[in-house]
C-alpha positions in Angstrom: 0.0 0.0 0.0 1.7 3.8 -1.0 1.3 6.5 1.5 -0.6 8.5 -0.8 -3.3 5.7 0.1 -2.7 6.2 3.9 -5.5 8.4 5.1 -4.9 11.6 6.5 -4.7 12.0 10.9 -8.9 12.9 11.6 -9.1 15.8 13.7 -11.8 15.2 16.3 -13.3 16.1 19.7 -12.5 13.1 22.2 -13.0 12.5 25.9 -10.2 11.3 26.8 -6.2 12.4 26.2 -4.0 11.0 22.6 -0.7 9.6 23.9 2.7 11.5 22.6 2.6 11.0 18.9 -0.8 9.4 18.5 -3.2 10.4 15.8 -6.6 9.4 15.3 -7.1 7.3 12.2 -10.6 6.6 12.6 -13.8 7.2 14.8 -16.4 4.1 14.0 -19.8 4.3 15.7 -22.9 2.3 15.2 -24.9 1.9 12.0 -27.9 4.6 11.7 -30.0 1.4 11.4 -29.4 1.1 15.6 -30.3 4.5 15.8 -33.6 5.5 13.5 -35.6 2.4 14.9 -35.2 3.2 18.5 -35.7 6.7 17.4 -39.0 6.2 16.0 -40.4 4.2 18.9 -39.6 6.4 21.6 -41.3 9.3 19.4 -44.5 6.9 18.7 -44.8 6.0 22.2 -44.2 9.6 23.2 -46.6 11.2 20.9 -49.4 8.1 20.3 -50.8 8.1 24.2 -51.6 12.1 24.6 -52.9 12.2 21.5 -55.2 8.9 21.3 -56.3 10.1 24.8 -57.0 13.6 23.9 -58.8 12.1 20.6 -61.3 9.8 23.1 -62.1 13.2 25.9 -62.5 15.6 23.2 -65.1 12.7 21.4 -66.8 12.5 24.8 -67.3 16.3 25.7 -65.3 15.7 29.1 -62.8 17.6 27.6 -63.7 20.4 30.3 -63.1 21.9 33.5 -60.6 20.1 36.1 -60.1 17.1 33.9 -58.8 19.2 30.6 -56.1 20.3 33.3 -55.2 17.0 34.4 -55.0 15.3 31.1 -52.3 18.4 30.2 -50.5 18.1 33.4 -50.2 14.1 33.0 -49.7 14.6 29.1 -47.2 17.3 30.2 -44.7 14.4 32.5 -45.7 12.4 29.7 -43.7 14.4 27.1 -40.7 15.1 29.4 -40.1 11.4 30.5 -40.0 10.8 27.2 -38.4 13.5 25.6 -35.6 12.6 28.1 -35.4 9.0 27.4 -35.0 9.7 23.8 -32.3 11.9 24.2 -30.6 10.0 26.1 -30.9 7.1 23.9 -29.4 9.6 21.1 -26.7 10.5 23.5 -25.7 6.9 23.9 -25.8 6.1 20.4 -23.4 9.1 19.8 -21.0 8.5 22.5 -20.5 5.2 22.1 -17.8 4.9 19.9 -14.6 3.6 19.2 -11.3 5.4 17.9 -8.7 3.7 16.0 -5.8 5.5 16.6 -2.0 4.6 15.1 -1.4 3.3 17.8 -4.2 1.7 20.1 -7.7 0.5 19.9 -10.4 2.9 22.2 -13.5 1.8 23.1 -15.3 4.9 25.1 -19.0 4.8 26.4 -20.8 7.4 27.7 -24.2 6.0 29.1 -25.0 9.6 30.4 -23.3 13.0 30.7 -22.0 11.5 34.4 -20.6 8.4 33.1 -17.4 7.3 31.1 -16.3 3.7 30.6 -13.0 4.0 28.1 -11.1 0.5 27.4 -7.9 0.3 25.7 -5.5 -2.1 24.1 -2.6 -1.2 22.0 -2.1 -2.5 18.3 1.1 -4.7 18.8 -1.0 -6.8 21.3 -4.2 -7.0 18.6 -3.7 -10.9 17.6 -7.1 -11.7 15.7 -9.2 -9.7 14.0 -12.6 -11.2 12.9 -15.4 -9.5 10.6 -19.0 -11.1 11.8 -22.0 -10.5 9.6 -25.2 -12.2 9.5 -28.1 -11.6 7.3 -29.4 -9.9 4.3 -30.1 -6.7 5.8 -26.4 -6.7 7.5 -25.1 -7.5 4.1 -27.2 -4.7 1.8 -26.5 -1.9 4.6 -23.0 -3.4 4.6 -22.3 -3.4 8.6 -21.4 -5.6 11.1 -19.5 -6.5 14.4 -15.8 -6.7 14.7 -14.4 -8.6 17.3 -10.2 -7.7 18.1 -8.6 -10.5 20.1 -6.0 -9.3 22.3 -2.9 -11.1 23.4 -3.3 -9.1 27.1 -3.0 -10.8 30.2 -7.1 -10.3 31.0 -7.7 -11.4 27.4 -9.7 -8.1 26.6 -11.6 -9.0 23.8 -13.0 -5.6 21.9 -16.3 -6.0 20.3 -17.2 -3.2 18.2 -20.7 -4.0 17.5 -22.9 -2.9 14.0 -19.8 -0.9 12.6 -20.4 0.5 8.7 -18.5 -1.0 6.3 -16.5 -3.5 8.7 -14.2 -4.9 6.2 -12.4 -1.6 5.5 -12.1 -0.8 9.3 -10.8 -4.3 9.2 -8.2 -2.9 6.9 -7.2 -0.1 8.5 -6.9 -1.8 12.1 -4.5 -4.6 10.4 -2.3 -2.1 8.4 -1.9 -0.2 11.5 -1.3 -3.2 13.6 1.4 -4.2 10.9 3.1 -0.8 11.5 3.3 -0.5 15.2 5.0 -3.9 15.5 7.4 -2.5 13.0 8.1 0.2 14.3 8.8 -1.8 17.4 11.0 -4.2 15.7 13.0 -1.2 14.2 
């Protein structure tokens, strides 16, 4: 492979520090498809109650007096519980990623803004790298799992789970891999 083929450093926003001389290679999260489904049923479920309710008091005339205010009070908590829970399942599906740097493999989950879980293992210790995809719909949205067998005492496995286009992050982890033990080597 030429250098000209070698992508260029990304310059991103991470959570956590680069070592001396690391550069980020590339940031892989989820497919969309983990995202857009969970979407849409939090906003079904958010929207479909209030409104099925307000349909059936409005159809009954009871739509009046102290129960009007109750139904916007409950439909009210209603929207915020759920407008939270969706967010947060955004804010999960955004901050969990993982960062392949030229140097070490980064797995960093953020189930909340008060939470951060980062694993690491560095490339030279990376001994298997397997592609896993299963069925047509994996296979015409082109994504699947990676799983990165490490050689570390704990035998960290890193699983990074519905990644786009798996084969070329697949390339990218090995050609790296390749070059740290190089340069270790040298």
């Amino acid at each position: 492979m030429t250098e000209a083929a070698i992508p260029a450093p990304k310059q991103v926003s991470l959570s956590f520090p680069l070592q001396e001389g690391e550069q980020v290679l590339e940031v892989c999260r989820r497919h969309w498809i983990y995202l857009w489904p969970n979407m849409a049923i939090h906003l079904l479920v958010m929207l479909a109650p209030p409104v099925a309710f307000g349909v059936v008091l409005s159809a009954t005339d009871a739509y009046e007096g102290i129960l009007a205010k109750v139904f916007w009070v409950a439909a009210a908590i209603w929207f915020l519980y759920w407008g939270v829970r969706t967010f947060l399942a955004w804010y999960r599906y955004h901050n969990d990623a993982w960062v392949i740097t030229n140097q070490r493999l980064i797995d960093s989950f953020k189930t909340n803004p008060f939470s951060l879980k980062i694993s690491t293992a560095d490339l030279v210790n990376v001994q298997d790298i397997t592609v896993d995809r299963h069925g047509v719909v994996r296979t015409l949205l082109d994504y699947g799992d990676i799983i990165c067998q490490t050689a570390a005492d704990e035998q960290r496995d890193f699983h990074l789970t519905g990644i786009p286009q798996p084969r070329e992050v697949q390339s990218i982890i090995d050609r790296e891999r390749d070059r740290e033990r190089l340069r270790f080597r040298g």
